[in-house]
C-alpha positions as semicolon CSV with decimal commas, in nm:
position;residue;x (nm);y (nm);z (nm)
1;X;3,839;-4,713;-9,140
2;X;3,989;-4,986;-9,338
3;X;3,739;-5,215;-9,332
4;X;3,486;-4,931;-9,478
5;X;3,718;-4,853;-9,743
6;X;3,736;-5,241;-9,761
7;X;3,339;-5,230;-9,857
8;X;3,365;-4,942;-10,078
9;X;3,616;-5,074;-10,308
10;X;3,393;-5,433;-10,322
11;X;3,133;-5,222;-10,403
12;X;3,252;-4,994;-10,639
13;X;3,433;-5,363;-10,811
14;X;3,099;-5,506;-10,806
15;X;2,909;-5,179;-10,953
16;X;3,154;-5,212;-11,246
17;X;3,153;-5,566;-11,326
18;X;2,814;-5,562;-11,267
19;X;2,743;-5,291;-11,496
20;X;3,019;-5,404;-11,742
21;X;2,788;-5,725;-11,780
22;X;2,483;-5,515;-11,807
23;X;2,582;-5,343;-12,134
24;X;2,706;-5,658;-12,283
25;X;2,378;-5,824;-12,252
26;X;2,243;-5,542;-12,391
27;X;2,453;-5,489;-12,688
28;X;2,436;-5,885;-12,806
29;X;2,184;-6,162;-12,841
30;X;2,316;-6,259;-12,517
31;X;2,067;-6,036;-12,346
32;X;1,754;-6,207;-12,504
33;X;1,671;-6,613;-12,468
34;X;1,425;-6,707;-12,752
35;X;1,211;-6,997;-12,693
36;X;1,052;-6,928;-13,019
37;X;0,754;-6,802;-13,180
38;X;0,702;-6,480;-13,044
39;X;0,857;-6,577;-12,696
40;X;1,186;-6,389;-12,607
41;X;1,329;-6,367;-12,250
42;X;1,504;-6,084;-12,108
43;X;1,835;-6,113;-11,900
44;X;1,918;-5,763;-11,925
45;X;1,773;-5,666;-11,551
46;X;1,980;-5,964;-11,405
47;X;2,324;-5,804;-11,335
48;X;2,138;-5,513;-11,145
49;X;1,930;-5,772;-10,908
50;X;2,223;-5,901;-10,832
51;X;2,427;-5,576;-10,733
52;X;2,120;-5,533;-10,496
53;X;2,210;-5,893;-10,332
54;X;2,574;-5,907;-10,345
55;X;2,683;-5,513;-10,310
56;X;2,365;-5,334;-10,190
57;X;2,059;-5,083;-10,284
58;X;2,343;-4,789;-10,428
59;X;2,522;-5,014;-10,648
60;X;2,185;-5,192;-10,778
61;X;2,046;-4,842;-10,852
62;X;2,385;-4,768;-11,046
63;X;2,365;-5,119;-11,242
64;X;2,021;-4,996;-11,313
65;X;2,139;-4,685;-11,451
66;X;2,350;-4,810;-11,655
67;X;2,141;-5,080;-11,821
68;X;1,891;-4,792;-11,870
69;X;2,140;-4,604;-12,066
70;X;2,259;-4,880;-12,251
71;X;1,964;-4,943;-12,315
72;X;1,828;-4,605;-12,454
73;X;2,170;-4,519;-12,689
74;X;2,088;-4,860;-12,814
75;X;1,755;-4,818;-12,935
76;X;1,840;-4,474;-13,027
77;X;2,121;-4,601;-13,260
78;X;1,888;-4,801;-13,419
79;X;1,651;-4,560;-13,481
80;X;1,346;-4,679;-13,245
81;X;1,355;-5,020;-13,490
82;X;1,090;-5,245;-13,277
83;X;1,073;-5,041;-12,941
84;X;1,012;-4,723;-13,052
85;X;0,947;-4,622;-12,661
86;X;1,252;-4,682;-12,575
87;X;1,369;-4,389;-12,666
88;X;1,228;-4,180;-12,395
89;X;1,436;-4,217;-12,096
90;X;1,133;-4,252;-11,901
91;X;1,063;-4,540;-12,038
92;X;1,429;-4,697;-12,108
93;X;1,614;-4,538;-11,798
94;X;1,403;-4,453;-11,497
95;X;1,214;-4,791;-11,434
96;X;1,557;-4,925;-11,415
97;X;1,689;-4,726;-11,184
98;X;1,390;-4,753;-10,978
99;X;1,305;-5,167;-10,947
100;X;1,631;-5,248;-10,739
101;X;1,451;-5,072;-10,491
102;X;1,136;-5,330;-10,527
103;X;1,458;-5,602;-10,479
104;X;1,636;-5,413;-10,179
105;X;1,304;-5,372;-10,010
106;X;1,181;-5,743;-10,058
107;X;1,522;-5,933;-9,968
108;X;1,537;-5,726;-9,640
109;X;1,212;-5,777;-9,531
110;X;1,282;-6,150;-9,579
111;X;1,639;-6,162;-9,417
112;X;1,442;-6,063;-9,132
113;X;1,288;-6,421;-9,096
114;X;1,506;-6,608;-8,843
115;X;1,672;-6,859;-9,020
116;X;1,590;-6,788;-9,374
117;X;1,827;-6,906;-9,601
118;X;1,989;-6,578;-9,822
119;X;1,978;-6,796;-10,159
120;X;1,578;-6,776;-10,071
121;X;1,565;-6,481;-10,003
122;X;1,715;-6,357;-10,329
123;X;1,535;-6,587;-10,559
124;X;1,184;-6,420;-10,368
125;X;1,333;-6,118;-10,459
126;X;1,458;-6,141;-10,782
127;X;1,116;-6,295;-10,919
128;X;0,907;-5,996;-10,734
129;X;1,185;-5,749;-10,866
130;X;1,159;-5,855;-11,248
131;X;0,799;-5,822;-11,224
132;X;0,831;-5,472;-11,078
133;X;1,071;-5,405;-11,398
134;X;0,807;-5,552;-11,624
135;X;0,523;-5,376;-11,417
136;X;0,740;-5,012;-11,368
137;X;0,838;-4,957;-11,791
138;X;0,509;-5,131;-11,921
139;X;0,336;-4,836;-11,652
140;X;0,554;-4,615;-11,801
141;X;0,477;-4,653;-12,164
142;X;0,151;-4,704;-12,070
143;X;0,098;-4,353;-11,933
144;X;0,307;-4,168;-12,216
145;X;0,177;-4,367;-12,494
146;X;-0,147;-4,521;-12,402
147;X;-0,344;-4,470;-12,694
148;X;-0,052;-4,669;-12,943
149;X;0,008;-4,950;-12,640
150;X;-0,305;-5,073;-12,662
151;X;-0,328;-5,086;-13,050
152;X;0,026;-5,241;-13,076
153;X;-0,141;-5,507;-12,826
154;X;-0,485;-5,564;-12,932
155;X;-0,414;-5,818;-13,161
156;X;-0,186;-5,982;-12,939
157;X;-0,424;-6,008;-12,683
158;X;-0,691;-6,120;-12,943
159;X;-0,497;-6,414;-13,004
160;X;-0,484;-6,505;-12,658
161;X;-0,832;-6,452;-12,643
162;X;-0,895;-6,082;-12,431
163;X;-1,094;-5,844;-12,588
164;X;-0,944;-5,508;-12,460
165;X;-1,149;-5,299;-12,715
166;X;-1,434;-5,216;-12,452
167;X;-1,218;-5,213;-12,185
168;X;-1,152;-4,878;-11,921
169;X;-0,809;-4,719;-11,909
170;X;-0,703;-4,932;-11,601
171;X;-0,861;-5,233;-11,769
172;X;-0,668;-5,220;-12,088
173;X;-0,349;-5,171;-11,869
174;X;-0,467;-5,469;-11,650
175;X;-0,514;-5,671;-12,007
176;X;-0,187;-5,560;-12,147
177;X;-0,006;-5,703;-11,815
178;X;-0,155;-5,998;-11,884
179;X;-0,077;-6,089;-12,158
180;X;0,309;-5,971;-12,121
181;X;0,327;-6,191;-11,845
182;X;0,165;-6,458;-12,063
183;X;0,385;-6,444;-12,296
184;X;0,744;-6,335;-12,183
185;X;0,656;-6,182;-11,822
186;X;0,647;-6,494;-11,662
187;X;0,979;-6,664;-11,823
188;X;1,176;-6,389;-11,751
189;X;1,068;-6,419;-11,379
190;X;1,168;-6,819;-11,389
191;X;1,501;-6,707;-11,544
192;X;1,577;-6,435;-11,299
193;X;1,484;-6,719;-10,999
194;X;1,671;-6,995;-11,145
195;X;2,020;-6,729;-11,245
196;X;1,968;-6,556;-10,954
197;X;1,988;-6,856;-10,689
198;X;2,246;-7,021;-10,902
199;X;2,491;-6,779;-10,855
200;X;2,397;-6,655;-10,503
201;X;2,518;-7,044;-10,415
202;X;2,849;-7,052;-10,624
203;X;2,926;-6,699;-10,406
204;X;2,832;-6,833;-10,116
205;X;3,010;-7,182;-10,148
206;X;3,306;-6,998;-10,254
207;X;3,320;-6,781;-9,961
208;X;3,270;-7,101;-9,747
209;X;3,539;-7,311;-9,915
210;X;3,758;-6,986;-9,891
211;X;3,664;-6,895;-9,496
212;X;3,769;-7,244;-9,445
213;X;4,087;-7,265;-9,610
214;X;4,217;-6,921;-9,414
215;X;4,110;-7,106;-9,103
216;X;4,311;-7,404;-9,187
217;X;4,614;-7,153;-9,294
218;X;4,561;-6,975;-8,986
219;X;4,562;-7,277;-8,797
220;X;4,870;-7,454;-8,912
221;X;5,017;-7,077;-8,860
222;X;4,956;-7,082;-8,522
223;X;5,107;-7,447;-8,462
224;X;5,411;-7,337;-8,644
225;X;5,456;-7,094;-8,393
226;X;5,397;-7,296;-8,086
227;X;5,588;-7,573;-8,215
């Protein structure tokens, strides 16, 4: 009983800090990495990858939730401004609360490897999980707001040299992928990799270097004893 209310409170800690960190990004420049021109990264999704990997699927969805919401009073405070989509919570809040289970799913499946290493296992995840973001709200507006998607992107797209004019419905979505993961997609999946594994290792050598000094403590308690 105590150590379940042991995991509860680390998981309810985590879902707050967690989601503290979430709206923060999303409220400053701290969210977005430019690496000019018209290149921006996202780090917005981050905090709820890793509520997947360090707490579990219910706090990740929660994280999500709340970087959904932030996300959609945001836009709405500004009116729509550049993201005009964002304003439908089907856009802004449900992918969000929906791609930690892409993460869940994936670091599982690989912690099922004998012998795979966790910090692995979560950068796998966290690269295949910000592509399911990218892939779930880019669906979503696609499906709601086809029709302006693909004129907001054709000259994007032109630049990078696609032509989606002639294109089907599941072509022009195929093109517009494309060329989001051309030109941020693909960052933002190197940044959630690289953040991810970083801090999985500073957890895990500071539950190491912390296992280690209880033994010691425990250890010299013991000999105390005896002696």
């Amino acid at each position: 009983m105590e150590k379940r209310n042991k995991e509860l409170n680390y998981r309810l800690a985590m879902t707050g800090v967690l989601g503290a960190l979430s709206i923060i990004l999303s409220i400053t420049p701290l969210g977005y990495i430019s690496l000019g021109g018209f290149i921006n990264i996202t780090t917005m999704h981050i905090p709820a990858i890793l509520a997947v990997l360090t707490a579990g699927l219910a706090p990740g969805i929660c994280v999500g939730l709340i970087f959904g919401l932030s996300s959609l009073i945001r836009t709405t405070m500004m009116g729509g401004g550049a993201a005009p989509f964002f304003m439908n919570p089907l856009v802004s809040v449900l992918p969000r609360m929906l791609f930690p289970i892409a993460v869940w799913a994936v670091y599982k499946l690989l912690n099922l490897i004998p012998k795979m290493p966790k910090v692995i296992s979560g950068a796998v995840a966290s690269g295949i999980g910000t592509f399911m973001h990218t892939l779930l709200v880019m669906g979503a507006i696609y499906i709601l707001y086809g029709q302006s998607l693909l004129e907001g992107m054709t000259n994007v797209l032109q630049n990078l040299g696609y032509d989606i004019s002639s294109l089907s419905a599941i072509g022009g979505f195929i093109a517009i992928m494309i060329g989001t993961l051309a030109t941020n997609g693909i960052w933002e999946i190197i940044a959630a990799i690289i953040l991810t594994a970083a801090v999985q290792s500073s957890i895990y050598a500071a539950t190491n270097k912390k296992s280690k000094l209880s033994k010691s403590i425990q250890n010299a308690s013991e000999h105390s004893e005896k002696s």
